[in-house]
C-alpha positions as MATLAB code, in Angstrom:
seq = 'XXXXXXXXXXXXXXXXXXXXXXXXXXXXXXXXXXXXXXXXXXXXXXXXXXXXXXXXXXXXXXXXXXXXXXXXXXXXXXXXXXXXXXXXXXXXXXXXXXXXXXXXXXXXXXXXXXXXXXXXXXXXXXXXXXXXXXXXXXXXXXXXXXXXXXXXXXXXXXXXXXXXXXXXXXXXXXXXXXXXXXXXXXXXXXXXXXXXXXXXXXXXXXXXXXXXXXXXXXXXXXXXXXXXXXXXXXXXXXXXXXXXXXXXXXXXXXXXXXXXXXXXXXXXX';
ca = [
    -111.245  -83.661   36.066;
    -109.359  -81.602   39.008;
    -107.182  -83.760   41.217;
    -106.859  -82.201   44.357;
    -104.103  -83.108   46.835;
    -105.339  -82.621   50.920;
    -102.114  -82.467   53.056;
    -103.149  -83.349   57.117;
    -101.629  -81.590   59.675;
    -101.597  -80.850   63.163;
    -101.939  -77.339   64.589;
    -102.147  -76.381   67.832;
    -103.815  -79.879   68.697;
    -106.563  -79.871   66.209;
    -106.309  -81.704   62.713;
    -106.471  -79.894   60.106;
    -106.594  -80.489   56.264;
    -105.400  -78.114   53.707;
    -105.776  -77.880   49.872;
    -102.426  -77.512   48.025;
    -103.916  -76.114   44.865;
    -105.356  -73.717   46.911;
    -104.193  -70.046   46.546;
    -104.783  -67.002   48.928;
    -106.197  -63.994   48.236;
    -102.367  -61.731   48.942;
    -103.344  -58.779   47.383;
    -106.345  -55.632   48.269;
    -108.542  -55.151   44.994;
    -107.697  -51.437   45.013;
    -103.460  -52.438   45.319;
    -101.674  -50.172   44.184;
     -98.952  -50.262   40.860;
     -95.653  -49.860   41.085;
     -92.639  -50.014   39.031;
     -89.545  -50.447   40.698;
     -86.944  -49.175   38.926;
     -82.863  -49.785   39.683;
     -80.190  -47.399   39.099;
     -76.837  -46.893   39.002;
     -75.977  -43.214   40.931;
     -75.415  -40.830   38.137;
     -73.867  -37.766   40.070;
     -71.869  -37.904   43.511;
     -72.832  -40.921   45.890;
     -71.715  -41.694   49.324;
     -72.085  -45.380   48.833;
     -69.300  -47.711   48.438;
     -69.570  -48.715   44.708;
     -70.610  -46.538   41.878;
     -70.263  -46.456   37.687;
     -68.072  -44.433   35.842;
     -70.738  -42.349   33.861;
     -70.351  -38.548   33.179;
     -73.428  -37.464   33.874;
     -72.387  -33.682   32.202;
     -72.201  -35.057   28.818;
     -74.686  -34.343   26.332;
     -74.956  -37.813   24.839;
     -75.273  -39.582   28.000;
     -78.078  -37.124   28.898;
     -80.049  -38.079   25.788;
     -79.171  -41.556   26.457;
     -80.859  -41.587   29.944;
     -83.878  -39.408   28.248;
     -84.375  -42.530   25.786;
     -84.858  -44.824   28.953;
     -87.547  -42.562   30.126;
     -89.262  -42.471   27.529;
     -89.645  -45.793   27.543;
     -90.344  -46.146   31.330;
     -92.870  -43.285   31.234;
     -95.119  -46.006   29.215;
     -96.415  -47.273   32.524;
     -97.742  -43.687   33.369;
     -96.936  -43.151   37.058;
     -99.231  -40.162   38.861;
     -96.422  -40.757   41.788;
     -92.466  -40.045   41.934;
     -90.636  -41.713   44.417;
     -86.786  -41.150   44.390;
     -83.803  -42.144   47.083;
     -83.595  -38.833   48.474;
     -84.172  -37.442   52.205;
     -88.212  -36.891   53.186;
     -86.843  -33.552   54.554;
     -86.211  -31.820   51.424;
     -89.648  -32.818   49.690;
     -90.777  -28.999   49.464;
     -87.582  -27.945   47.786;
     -87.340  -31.192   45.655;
     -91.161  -30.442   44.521;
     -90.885  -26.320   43.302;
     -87.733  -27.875   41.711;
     -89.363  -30.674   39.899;
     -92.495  -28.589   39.120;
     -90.221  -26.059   37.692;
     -88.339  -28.520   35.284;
     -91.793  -29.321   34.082;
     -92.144  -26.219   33.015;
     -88.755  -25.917   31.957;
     -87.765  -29.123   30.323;
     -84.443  -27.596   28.915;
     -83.355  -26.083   32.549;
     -79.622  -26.467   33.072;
     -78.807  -28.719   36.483;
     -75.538  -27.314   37.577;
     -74.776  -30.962   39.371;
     -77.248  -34.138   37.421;
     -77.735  -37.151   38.737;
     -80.107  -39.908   38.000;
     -83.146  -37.845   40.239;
     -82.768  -34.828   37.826;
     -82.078  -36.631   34.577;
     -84.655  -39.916   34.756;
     -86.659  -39.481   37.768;
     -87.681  -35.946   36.769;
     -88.164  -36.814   32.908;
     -90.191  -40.041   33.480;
     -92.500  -37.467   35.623;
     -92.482  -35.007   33.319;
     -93.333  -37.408   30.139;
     -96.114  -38.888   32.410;
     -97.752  -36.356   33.742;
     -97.125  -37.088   37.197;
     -97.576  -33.983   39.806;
     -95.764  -35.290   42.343;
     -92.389  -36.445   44.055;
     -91.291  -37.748   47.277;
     -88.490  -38.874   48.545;
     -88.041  -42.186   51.027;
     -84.479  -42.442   51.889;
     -82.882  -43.054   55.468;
     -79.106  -42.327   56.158;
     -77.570  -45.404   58.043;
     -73.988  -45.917   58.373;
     -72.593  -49.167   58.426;
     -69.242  -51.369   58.216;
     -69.199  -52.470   54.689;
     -65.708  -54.355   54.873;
     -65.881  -55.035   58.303;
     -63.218  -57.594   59.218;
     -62.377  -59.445   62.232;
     -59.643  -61.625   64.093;
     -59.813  -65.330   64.144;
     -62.949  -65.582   61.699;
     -64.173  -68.775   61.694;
     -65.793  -68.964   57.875;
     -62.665  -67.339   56.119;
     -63.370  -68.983   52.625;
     -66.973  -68.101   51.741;
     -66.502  -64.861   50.693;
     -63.376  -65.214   48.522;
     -65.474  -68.309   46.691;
     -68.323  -65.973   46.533;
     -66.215  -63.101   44.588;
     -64.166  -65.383   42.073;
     -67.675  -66.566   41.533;
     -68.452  -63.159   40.231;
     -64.960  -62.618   38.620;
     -66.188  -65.575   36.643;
     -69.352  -64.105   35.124;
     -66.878  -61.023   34.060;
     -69.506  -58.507   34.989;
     -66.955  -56.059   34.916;
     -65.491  -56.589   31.411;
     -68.884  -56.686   30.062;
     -70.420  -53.278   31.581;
     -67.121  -51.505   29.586;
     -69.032  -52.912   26.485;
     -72.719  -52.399   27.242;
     -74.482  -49.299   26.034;
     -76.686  -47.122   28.705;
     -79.324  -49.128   27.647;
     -77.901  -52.742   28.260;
     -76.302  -51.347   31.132;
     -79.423  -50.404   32.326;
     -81.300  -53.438   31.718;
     -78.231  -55.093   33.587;
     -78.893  -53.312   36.824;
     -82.994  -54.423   36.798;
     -82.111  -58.251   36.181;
     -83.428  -60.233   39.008;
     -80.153  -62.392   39.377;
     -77.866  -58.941   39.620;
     -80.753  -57.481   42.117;
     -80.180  -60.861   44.338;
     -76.273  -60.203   44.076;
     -76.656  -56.508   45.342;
     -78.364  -58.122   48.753;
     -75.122  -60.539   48.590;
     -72.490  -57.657   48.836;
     -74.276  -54.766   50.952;
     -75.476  -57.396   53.518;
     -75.806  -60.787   53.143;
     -72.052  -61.687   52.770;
     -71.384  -60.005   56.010;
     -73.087  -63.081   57.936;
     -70.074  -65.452   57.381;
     -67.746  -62.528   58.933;
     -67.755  -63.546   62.810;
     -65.190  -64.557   65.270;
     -66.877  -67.873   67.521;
     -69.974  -67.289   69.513;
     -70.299  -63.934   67.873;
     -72.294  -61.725   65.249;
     -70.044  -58.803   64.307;
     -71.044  -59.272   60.562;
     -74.926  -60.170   60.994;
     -75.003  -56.864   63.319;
     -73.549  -54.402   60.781;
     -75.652  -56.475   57.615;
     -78.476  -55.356   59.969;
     -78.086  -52.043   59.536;
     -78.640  -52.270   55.874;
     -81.988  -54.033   56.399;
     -82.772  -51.720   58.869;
     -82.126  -48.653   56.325;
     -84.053  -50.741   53.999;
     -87.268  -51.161   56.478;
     -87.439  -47.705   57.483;
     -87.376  -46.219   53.581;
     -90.591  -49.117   52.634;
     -91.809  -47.019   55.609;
     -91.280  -43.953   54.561;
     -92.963  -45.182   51.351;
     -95.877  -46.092   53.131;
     -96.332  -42.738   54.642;
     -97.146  -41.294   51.111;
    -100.673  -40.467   50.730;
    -102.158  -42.524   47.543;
    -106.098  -43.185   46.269;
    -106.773  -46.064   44.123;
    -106.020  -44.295   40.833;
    -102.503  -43.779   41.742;
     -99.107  -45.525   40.372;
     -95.807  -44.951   41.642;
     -92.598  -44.938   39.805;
     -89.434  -45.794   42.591;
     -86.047  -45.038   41.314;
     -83.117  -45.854   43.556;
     -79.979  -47.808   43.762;
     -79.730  -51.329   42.798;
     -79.401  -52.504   45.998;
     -82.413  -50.645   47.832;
     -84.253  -51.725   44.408;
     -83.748  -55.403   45.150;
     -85.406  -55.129   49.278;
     -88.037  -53.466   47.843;
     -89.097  -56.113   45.472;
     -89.350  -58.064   48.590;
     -91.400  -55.787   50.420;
     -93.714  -55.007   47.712;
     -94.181  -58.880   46.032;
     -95.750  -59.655   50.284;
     -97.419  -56.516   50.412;
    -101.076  -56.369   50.232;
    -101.083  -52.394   48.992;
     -99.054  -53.254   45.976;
     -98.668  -55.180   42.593;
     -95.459  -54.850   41.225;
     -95.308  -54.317   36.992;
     -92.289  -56.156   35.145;
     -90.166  -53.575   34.167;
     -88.807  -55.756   31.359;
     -92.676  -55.476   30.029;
     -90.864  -51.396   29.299;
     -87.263  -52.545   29.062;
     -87.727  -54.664   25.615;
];
């Protein structure tokens, strides 16, 4: 026997009854799959954080080949990397010719060159585009007479707490890896690029929330620079980018109807 539960409710003026149990169609048949794939930046970064890693050494480069071996299992036909639309052309000869090449020399590596370019190569996959869109913002914006001046300080001898930062010394590239694609670490990116910055104001202000927006806003316009990539229903795309772009983008692609997201930990065992 099925027990259904009927909730009534009111809309616009007009009863209406809906089925709990009941579960919407969310996604097109022909949707898209993706794996989403977080990063740490492996060469020189502009961002605010980054991992010591040297991306020149040998065994670090046949470390990060071992995790794309493993992430070429889900056999993407599409590239995606955090790199500027504009330099597509150059960023496609260049990938094309480490295909042919596998042993070309990169005179400065980073994770593009090293994963994004392997995981491509392993697969098959022709091509690569990039989606990212340069936004400056106010990371440590700080401002007089704040009227939440505790939050933040809880927040961060929260994460002292976990020792995160004792415990990447001690992880291999593989741990370290699987580290950086954990859901809870994904949510904490959000926390410290934007999120945090809403309990920065002075009364009857914003000035955090305003420069937190700029990070979504960053965020919005690369899931629409994603968008712009032609795809047919055969297609899957492989993103690789920076923790925190990584943890929007799960957002973006769990509501959207063009995609189904794979578990990376389904590659990550």
């Amino acid at each position: 026997m099925i027990l259904l539960l009927f909730v009534t409710i009111n809309l616009w003026g007009q009863e209406v009854t809906i089925d709990e149990k009941k579960v919407f169609k969310t996604k097109f048949d022909d949707a898209i799959p993706v794996l989403n794939v977080a990063t740490f930046h492996m060469g020189e970064t502009p961002d605010a954080h980054s991992t010591d890693f040297d991306e020149h050494d040998k065994g670090n480069q046949l470390e990060v080949k071992k995790v794309a071996k493993v992430l070429a299992e889900f056999k993407p036909t599409i590239i995606v990397v955090e790199a500027l639309p504009k330099n597509d052309s150059k960023r496609q000869a260049d990938y094309l010719d480490y295909i042919n090449n596998p042993n070309k020399q990169f005179q400065n590596p980073d994770e593009i060159v090293l994963l994004a370019y392997e995981v491509g190569r392993l697969s098959g996959a022709k091509r690569i585009h990039g989606i990212d869109f340069r936004e400056e913002y106010n990371y440590s914006i700080n401002v007089e007479n704040g009227v939440d001046t505790t939050t933040i300080n809880k927040y961060l001898a929260l994460i002292d707490e976990n020792n995160l930062g004792n415990l990447k010394e001690e992880m291999s590239f593989y741990e370290l890896f699987k580290l950086n694609n954990h859901p809870q670490y994904l949510e904490s990116l959000i926390n410290f690029n934007a999120d945090l910055l809403t309990y920065i104001s002075s009364k009857g202000n914003s000035e955090g929330a305003d420069e937190a927006a700029k990070f979504y806003h960053r965020n919005l316009v690369m899931f629409s620079n994603l968008n712009q990539i032609p795809v047919t229903k055969s297609d899957r795309i492989f993103i690789l980018m920076g923790g925190g772009h990584t943890a929007f983008f799960m957002d973006f692609l769990r509501r959207s109807p063009k995609y189904t997201v794979d578990n990376i930990f389904d590659y990550l065992k």
